[in-house]
PAVO-295119 format. One line per field, with one value per residue (C-alpha): residue number from 1; x, y, z. Coordinates in nm, 2 decimals. Each point is the difference from the previous one (the first is absolute). Layout:
BEGIN
i	NUM ...
X	X ...
Y	Y ...
Z	Z ...
# end
This chain:
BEGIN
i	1 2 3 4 5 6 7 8 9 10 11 12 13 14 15 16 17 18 19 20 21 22 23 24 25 26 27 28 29 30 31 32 33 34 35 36 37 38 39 40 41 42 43 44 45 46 47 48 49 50 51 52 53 54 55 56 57 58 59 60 61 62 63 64 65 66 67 68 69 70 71 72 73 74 75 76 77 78 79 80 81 82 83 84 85 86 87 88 89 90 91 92 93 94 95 96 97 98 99 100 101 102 103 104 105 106 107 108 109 110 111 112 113 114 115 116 117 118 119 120 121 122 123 124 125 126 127 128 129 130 131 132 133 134 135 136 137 138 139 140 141 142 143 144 145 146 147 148 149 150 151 152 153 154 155 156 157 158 159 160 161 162 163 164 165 166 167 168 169 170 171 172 173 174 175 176 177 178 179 180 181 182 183 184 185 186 187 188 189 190 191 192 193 194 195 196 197 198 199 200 201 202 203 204 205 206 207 208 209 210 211 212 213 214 215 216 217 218 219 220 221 222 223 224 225 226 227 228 229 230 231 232 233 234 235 236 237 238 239 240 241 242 243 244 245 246 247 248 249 250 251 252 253 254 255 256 257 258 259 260 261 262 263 264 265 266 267 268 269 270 271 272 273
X	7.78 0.01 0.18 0.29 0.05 0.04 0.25 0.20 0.00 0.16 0.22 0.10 0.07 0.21 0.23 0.06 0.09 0.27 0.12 -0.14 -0.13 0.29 0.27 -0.22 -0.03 0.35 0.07 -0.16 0.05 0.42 -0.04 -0.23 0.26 0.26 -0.16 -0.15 0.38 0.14 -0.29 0.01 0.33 -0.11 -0.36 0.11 0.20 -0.33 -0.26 -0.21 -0.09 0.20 -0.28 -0.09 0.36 -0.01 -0.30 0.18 0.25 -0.26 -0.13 0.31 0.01 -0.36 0.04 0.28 -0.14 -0.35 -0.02 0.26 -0.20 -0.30 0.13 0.21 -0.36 -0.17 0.20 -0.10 -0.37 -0.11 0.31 0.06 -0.33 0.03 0.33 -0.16 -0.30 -0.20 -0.18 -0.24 -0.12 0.00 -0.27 -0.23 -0.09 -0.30 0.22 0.06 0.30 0.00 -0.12 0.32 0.24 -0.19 0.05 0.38 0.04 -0.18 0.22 0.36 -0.13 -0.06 0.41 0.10 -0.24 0.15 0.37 -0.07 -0.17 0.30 0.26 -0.20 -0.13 0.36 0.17 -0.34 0.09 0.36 -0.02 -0.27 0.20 0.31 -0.21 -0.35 -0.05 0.03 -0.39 -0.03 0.10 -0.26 -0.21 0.31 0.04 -0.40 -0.02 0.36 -0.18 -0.32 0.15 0.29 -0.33 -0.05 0.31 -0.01 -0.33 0.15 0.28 -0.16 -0.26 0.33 0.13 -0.35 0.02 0.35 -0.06 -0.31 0.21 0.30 -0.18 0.31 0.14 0.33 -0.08 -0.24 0.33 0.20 -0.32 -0.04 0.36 0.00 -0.30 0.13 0.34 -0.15 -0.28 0.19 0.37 0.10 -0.37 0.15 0.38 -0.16 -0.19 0.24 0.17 -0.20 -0.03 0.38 0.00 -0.31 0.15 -0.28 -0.20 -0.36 0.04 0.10 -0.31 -0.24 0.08 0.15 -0.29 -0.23 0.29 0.06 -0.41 -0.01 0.24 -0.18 0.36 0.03 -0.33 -0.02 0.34 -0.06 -0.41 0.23 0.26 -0.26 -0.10 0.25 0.23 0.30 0.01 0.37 0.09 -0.10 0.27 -0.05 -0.35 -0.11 -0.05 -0.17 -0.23 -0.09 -0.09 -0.24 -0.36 -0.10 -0.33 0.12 0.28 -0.27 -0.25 0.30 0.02 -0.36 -0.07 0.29 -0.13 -0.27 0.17 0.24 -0.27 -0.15 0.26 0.05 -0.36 0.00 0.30 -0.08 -0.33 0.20 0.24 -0.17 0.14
Y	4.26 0.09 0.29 -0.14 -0.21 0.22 0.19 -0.33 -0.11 0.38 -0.05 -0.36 0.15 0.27 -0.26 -0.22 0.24 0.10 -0.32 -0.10 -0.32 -0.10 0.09 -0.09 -0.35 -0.05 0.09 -0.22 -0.27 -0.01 0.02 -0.29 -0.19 0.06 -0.05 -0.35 -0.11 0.08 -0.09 -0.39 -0.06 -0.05 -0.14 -0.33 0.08 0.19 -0.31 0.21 0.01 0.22 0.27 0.05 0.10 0.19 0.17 0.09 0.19 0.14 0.17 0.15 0.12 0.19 0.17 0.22 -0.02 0.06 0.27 0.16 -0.06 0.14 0.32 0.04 -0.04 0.25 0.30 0.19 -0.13 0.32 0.23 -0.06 0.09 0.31 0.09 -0.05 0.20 -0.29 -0.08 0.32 -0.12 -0.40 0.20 0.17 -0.32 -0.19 -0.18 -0.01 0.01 -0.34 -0.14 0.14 -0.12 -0.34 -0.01 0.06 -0.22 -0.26 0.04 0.00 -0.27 -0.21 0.13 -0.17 -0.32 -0.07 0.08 -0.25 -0.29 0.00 -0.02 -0.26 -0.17 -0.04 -0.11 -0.28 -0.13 -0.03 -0.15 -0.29 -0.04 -0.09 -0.24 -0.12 0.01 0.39 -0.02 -0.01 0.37 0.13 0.08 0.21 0.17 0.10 0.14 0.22 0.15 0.12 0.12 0.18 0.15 0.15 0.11 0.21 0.17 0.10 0.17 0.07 0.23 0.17 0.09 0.20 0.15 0.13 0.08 0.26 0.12 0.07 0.18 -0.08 -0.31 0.12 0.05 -0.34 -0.20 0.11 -0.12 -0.30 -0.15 0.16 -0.17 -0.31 -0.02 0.06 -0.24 -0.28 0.06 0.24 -0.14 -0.36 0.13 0.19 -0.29 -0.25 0.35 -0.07 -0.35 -0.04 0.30 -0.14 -0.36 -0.15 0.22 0.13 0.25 -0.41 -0.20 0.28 0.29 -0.16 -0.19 0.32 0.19 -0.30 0.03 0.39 -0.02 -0.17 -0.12 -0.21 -0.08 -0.10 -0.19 -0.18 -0.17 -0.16 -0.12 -0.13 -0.27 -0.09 -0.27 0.15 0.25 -0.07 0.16 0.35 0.14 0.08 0.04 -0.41 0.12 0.28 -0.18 -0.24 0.25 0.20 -0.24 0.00 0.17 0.31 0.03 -0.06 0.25 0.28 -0.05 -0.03 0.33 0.17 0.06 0.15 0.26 0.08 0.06 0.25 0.17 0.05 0.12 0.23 0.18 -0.05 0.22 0.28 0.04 0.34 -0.04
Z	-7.02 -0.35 0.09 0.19 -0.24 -0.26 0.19 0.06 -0.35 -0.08 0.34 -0.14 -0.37 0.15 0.23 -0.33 -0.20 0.30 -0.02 0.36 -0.09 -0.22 0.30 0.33 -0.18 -0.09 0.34 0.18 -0.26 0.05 0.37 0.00 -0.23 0.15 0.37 -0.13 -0.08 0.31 0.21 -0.15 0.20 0.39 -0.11 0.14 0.32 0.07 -0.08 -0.20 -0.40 -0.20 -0.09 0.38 0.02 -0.28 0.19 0.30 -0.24 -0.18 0.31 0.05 -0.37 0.00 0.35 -0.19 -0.38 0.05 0.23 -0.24 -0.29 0.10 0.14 -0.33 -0.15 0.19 0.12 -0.27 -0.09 0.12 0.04 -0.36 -0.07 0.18 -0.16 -0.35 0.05 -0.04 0.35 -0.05 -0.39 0.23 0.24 -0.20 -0.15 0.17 0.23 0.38 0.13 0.16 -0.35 -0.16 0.28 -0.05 -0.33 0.00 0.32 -0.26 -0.28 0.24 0.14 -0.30 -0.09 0.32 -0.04 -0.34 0.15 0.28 -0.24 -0.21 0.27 0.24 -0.31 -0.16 0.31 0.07 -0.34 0.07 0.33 -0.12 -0.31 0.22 0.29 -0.07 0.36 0.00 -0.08 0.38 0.03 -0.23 0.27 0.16 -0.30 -0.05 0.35 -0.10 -0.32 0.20 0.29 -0.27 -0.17 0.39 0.05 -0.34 0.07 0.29 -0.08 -0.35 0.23 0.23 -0.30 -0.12 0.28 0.02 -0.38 0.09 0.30 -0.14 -0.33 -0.21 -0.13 0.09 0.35 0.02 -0.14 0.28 0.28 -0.16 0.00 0.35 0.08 -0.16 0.16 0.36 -0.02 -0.21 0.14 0.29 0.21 0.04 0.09 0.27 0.14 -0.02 0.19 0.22 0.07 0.09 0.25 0.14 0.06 0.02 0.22 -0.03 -0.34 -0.17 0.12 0.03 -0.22 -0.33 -0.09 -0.01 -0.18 -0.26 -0.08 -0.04 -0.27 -0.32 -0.16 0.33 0.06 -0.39 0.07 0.31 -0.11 -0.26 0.19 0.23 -0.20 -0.18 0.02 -0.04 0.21 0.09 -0.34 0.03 0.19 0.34 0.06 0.10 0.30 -0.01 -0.22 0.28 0.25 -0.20 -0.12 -0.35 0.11 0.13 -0.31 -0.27 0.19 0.00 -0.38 -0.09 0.21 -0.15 -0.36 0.15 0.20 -0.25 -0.28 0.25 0.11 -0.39 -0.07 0.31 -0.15 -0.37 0.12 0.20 -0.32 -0.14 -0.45
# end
């Protein structure tokens, strides 16, 4: 344990010093605010608190921003090491190789926690500020931090693994946006594809359901939506919400961390430096 930590405090010191922390949280920070003052409007034709609605645009917010964060955080964690020279010196100390990935996973994670606590915690303040009874949605927003901590490790691990496949950061850039675009864009324009040719038919009640859980920005997306109460706020996807249980949502995010931290030590140990 002392290990990976060691290599997340030098992971953490190098993502500071590249201005990571500074940018991911004034990122997240302006969207929240500016989210938070155009999500106070329909809180009362929707009969629910103004944070919850908030919440429901938050959703929205992190299934494009944190995905793109992470991957922007990761593509070259170990093509950049390679480019460098630096992953042979990394190996030769007494470290494994899952120990090092841990320890950067650790310190890109703890980038992203402190991106997401000042953007979530800055629009919470604004919301109760503005209507006492936004307390209510506190709950709402506890269960959108945890689950966004999910959805980074996720694609925090894709982008490991594109970083040790691709062998240059140059290359890993272009995979990650790719992977970003298809998974966070271009997958839900070729459902909804999808949906209207099928009219109805089996590929709507059968099909899209599996297809919403094996993509981690939808599953991520949808266990929110579930319980919210203002579901009628995030564009389009009420009802697709309804038709897929909170169970089967949150297990599709809790079991996608894992997988994608695999898949990122399986390749991270077939990368010869």
């Amino acid at each position: 344990m002392s290990r990976i930590l060691t290599i997340a405090g030098t992971e953490f010191r190098i993502a500071r010093r590249n201005r990571w922390v500074t940018v991911s949280a004034l990122m997240m920070m302006i969207f929240a605010l500016v989210l938070t003052a155009a999500g106070s409007a329909p809180s009362g034709a929707l009969a629910a608190d103004r944070l919850s609605v908030v919440v429901a645009s938050l959703t929205s917010l992190a299934v494009y921003v944190v995905p793109l964060i992470a991957l922007l955080l990761s593509f070259d964690a170990i093509a950049g090491e390679v480019e460098r020279g630096t992953l042979p010196l990394l190996l030769t100390y007494p470290v494994s190789r899952a120990e090092a990935l841990a320890g950067k996973l650790l310190a890109h994670l703890g980038v992203l926690a402190l991106a997401l606590l000042a953007g979530y915690g800055l629009a919470a303040v604004v919301a109760i500020l503005g209507d006492r009874a936004a307390l209510a949605g506190l709950p709402a927003l506890w269960r959108l931090g945890w689950s966004s901590i999910l959805l980074g490790i996720t694609f925090l691990g894709a982008g490991y693994a594109l970083s040790s496949l691709a062998g240059r950061p140059s290359g890993a850039a272009g995979l990650a946006i790719a992977l970003w675009v298809v998974l966070v864009v271009l997958y839900d324009l070729g459902l909804l594809a999808v949906v209207v040719a099928d009219d109805g038919g089996a590929l709507t009640t059968q099909a899209l359901p599996v297809a919403l859980l094996a993509n981690p920005a939808d599953a991520f997306r949808l266990f929110n939506l579930s319980a919210s109460q203002a579901t009628a706020a995030a564009s389009g996807l009420g009802a697709a919400a309804k038709t897929v249980s909170g169970v089967a949502a949150l297990g599709s995010i809790l079991i996608w961390p894992v997988l994608a931290f695999g898949l990122a030590l399986a390749s991270f140990r077939r990368l010869q430096p």
